[in-house]
C-alpha positions in Angstrom: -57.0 -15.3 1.0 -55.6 -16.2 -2.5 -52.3 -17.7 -2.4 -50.3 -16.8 -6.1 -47.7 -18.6 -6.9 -45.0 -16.7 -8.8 -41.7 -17.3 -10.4 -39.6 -15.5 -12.8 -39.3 -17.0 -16.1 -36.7 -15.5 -18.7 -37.1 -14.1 -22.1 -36.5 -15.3 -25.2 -33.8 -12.6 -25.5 -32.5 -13.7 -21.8 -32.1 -17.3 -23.1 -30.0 -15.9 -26.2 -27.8 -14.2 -23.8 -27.5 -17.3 -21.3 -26.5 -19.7 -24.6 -24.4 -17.4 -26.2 -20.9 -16.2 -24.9 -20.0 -14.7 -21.7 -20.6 -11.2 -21.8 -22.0 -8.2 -19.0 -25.5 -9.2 -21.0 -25.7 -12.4 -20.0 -24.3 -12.3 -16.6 -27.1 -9.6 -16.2 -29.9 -12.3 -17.2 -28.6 -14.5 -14.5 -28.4 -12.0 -12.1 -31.8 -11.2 -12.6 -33.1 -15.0 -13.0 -31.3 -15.7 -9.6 -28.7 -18.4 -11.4 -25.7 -18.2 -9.5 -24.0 -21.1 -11.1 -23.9 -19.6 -14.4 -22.8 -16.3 -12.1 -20.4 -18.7 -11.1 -18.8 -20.0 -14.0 -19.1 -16.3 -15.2 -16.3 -15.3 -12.6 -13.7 -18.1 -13.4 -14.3 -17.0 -17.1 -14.0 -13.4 -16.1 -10.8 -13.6 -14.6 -9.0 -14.9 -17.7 -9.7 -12.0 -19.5 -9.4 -7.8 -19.5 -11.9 -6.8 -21.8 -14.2 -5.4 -19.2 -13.9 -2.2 -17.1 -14.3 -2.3 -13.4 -17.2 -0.1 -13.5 -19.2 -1.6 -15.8 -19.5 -5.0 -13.0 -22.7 -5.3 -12.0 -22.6 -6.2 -8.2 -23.6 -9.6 -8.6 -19.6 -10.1 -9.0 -18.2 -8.1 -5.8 -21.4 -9.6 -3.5 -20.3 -13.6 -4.8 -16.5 -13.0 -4.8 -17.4 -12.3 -1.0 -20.3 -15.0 -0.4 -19.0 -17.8 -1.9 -15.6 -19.1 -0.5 -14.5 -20.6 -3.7 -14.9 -18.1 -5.5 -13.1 -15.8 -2.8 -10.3 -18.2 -3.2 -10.5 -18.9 -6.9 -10.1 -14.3 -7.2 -7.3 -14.6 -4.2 -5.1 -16.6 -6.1 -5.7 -14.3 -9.6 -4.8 -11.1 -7.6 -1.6 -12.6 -6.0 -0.5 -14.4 -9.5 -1.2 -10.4 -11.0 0.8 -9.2 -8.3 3.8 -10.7 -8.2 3.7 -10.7 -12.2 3.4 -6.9 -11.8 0.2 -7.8 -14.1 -0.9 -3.7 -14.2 -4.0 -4.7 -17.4 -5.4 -7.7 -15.2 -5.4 -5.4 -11.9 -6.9 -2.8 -13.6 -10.0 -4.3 -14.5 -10.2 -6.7 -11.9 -9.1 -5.2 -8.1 -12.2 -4.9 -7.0 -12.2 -6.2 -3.3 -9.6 -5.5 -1.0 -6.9 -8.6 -0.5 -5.8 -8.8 3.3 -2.4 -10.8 2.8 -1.9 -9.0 -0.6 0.9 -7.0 1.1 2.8 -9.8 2.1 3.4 -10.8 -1.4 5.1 -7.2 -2.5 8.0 -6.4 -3.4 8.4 -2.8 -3.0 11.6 -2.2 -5.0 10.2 -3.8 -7.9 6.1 -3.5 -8.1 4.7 -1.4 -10.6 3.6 2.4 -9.7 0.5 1.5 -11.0 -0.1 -1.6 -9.6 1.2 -0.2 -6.2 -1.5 2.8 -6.6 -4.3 0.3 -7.5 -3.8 -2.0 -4.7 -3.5 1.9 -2.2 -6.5 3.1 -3.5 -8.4 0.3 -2.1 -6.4 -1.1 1.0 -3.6 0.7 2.0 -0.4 -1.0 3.4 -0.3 -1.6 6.9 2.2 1.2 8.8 4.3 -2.8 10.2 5.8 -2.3 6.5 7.6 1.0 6.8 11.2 -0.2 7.0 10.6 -2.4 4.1 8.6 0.4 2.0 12.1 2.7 2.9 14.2 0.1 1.8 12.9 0.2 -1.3 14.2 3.4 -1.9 11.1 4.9 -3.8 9.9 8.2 -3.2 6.7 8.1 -5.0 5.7 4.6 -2.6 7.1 6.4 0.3 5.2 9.8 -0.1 2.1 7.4 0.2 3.0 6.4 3.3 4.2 9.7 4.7 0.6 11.8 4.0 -1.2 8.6 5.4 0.2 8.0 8.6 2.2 11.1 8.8 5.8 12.6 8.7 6.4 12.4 11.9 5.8 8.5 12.4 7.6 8.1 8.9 10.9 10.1 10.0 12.6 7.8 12.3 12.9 5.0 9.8 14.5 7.2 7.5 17.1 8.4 9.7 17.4 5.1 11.2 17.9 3.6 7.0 19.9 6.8 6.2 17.9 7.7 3.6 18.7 11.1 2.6 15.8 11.4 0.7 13.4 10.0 2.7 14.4 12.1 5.5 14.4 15.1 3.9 10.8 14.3 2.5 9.3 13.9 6.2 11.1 17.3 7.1 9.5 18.8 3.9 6.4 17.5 5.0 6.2 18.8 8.5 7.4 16.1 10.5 7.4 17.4 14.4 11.3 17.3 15.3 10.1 18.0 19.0 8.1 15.4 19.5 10.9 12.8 20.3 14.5 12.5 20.7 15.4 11.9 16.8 19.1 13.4 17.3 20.4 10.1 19.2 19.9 7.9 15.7 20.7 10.5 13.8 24.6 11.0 15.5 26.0 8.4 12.6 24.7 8.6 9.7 25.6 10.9 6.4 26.5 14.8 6.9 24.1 15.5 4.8 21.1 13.9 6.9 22.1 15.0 10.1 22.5 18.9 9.3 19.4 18.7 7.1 17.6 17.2 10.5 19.7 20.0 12.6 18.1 22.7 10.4 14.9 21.9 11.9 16.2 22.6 15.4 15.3 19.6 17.7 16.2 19.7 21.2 19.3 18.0 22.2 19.2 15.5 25.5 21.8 14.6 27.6 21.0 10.8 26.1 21.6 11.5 23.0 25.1 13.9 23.9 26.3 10.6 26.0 25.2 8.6 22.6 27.9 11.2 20.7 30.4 11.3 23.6 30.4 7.2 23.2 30.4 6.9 19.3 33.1 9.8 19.3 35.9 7.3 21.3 35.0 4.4 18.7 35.4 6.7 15.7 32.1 5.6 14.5 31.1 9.5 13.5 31.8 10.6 10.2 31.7 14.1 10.8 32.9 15.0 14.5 33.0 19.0 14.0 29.2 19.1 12.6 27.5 16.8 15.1 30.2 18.6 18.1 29.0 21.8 17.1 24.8 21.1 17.3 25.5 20.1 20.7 28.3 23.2 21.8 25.9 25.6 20.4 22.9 23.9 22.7 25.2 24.4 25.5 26.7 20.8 25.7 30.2 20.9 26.4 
């Protein structure tokens, strides 16, 4: 049997893309020529620039960015630098791969609705950052999070922040009142939260009317008569 010998050897026109600048033309040619140092050196030029749409990567980009552990590290440090700069133009044409640890370098009250949607869209935030998504105190972040993991997980942080807002959200959303006993954090915070959560007419326990009883002698309730009467009315005297 014949043995052939073969090898790829590149075009005059694949040469003038190689020696010429940087563009999705060339790093085609050395995708298809099998040069991964020029794929390489490609990358690190890649990622000093936004001139290039996401979707027009070949996958050459994504498949290195995850092969090669300098160049994982090299687009690591580009993505957290973007973040924290609430760089919205480099994210856009650059996210590409998921970032495990790029939650932990968020901040939630000040991170760009786009950005925030960009880095969603591919790895959504673990749930472990609830409190500090309500403590940012932004609806738009926190409605993420609420039709993700649902209202129902969402709703105790919120009455536990008193976040009038983000309570009334996880209500609005068809958080299970029933499901647990949410009255017994909900005995001292605003007026406002607690009837909003008594509209939805969760049971009352005999833990959570001690819980009242208690924070009634240290005058810790800002409105006796309201949270008295949910528990009168549910025959708690």
């Amino acid at each position: 049997m014949d043995v052939v010998d073969c090898y790829l050897q590149a075009t005059p026109e694949q040469i003038e893309y190689l020696n010429g600048p940087k563009t999705i033309s060339s790093l085609l040619a050395a995708d298809f020529l099998g040069n991964q140092g020029y794929i390489d050196d490609w990358i690190f030029d890649w990622t000093q620039h936004n001139d290039i749409p996401k979707d027009k990567l070949p996958l050459c980009v994504s498949e290195s960015i995850i092969c090669f552990k300098k160049i994982k590290r090299h687009y690591n440090r580009y993505v957290r630098a973007a973040v924290v700069a609430n760089d919205y133009h480099w994210m856009d044409t650059h996210y590409i791969l998921k970032y495990k640890k790029v939650w932990n370098f968020v901040s939630f009250k000040t991170i760009d609705k786009r950005i925030f949607s960009c880095l969603w869209a591919v790895h959504p935030a673990p749930f472990e950052l609830v409190s500090f998504v309500c403590r940012a105190r932004r609806l738009h972040i926190w409605s993420k999070f609420v039709v993700f993991y649902g209202p129902t997980q969402c709703l105790r942080t919120a009455l536990r922040q008193g976040w009038s807002e983000g309570v009334c959200h996880c209500l609005d959303m068809g958080a299970d009142v029933c499901s647990e006993d949410f009255i017994i954090d909900s005995i001292r915070i605003a007026p406002k939260i607690f009837r909003a959560l008594a509209e939805c007419n969760p049971p009352a326990t005999a833990a959570a009317f001690e819980e009242f009883k208690l924070q009634r002698k240290l005058k810790r309730i800002r409105d006796v008569p309201l949270v008295e009467e949910f528990f009168w009315i549910r025959g708690f005297k």
